[in-house]
Every structure is written in C-alpha cells, then in structure tokens.
C-alpha distance (Angstrom), angle and dihedral (degrees) to the residues before:
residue distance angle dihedral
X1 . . .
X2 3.94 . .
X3 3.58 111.8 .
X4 3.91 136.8 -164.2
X5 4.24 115.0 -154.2
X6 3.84 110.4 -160.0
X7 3.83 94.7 -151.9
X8 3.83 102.2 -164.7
X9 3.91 86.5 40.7
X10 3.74 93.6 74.2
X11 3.77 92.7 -78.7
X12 3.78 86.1 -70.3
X13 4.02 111.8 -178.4
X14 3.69 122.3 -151.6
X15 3.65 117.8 -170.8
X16 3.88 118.1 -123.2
X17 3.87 111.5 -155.0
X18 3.72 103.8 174.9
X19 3.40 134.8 38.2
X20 3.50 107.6 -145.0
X21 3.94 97.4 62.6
X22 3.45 123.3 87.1
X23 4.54 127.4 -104.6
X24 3.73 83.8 -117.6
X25 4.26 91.1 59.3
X26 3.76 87.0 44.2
X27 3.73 95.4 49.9
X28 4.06 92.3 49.7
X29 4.06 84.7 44.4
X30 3.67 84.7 50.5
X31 3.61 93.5 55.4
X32 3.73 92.9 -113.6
X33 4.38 118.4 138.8
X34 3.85 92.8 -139.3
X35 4.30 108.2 170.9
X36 3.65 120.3 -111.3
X37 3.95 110.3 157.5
X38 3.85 96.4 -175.7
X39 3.99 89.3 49.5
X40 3.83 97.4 -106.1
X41 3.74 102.7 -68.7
X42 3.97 92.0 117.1
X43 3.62 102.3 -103.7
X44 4.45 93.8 120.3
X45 3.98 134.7 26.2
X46 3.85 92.0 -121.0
X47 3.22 92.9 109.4
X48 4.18 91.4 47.2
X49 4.12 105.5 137.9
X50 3.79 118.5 -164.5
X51 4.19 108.5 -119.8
X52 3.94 104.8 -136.7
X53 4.07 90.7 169.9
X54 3.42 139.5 -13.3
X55 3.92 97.0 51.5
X56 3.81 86.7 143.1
X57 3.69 88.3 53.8
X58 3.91 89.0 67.9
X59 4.16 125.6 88.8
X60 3.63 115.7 -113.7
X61 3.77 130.5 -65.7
X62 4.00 110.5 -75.2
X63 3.54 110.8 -140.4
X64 3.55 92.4 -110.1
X65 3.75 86.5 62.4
X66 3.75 92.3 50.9
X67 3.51 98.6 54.0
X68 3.91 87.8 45.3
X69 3.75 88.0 60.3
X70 3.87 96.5 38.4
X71 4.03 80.7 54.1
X72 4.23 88.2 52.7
X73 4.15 84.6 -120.6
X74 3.51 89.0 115.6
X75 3.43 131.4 47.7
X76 3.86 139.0 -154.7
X77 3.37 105.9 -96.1
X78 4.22 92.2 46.7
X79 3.32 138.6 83.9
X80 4.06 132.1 -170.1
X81 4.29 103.5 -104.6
X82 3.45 84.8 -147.4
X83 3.84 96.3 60.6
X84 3.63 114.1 24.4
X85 3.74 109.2 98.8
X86 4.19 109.8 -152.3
X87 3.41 128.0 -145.2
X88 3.76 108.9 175.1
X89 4.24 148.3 4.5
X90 4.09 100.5 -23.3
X91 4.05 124.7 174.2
X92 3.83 111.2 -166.6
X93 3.85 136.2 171.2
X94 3.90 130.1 -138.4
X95 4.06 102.6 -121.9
X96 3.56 108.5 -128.8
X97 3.35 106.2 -120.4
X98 4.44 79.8 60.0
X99 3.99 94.8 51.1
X100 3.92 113.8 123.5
X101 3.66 117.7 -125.4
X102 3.69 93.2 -132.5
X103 3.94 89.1 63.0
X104 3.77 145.3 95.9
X105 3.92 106.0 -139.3
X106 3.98 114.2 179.0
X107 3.36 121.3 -156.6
C-alpha cells in the first residue's frame, strides 16, 4: 500500500490506495484537516504541501499548477494537494504560512 508521511505532522502516515485521486482526497480519507479555501478544484495555493521525497512519485503538473509557478506562487519543491495525483511512498510538510490553528505541528 502507497503511503503519504506528513513529517512536521508527527510523522503521520495516510495510506494512498489509488492512483488516480489526488494527496488532498487521501489526506481527508486519512482523517487529516489539510486547508483548501477554494474546495480543492485548483483555483488557490491553500492547499500547497511541501514535497520532501517522492516528487517523482507524483503525476504531471496540472495547468493550474503551471501557471501557479509561472506566477512565483508556487515553488519547486510544492505541489497543489488538491491536484497532485500519488502513486507511491511520499513524505511532505505543511508550509507554515498553511498550518491550521487547531493543530500541533513539530518541527
């Protein structure tokens, strides 16, 4: 089974079964609160996740996630939680400027 750590989340893991669903489904299936104003359908960064490994591991760029990066509102080591599709071992952070109050991050 594919799983995503959320390092700075108290190494949390959060099993992802299928490949063509996006980190942000398998958080919320996880039982994680992960931020996404705009309700995941690409349209913010809230839901922006940090990629610590496994970036190859992700599909492809959406288009949303290209213009993000041509706008310098995402950077090269994110992705859009709401977009990327995984398809093996990940470990991701929560930038902090995306934590939720109600929380405990760790370093």
């Amino acid at each position: 089974m594919v799983k995503i750590i959320i390092e700075n989340l108290a190494q949390k893991e959060v099993e992802a079964g299928r490949a063509d669903l996006s980190a942000l489904h398998h958080f919320h299936a996880g039982g994680i609160d992960w931020m996404h104003a705009c309700g995941g359908k690409g349209r913010c960064t809230t839901c922006r996740m940090q990629v610590i490994r496994g970036a190859e591991r992700l599909g492809p760029l959406t288009a949303a996630e290209q213009n993000y990066r041509k706008a310098g509102l995402l950077l090269n080591n994110e992705r859009l939680a709401c977009q990327a599709t995984v398809s093996g071992d990940l470990v991701v952070r929560v930038p902090d400027d995306a934590k939720l109050p109600h929380l405990h991050y760790s370093s």
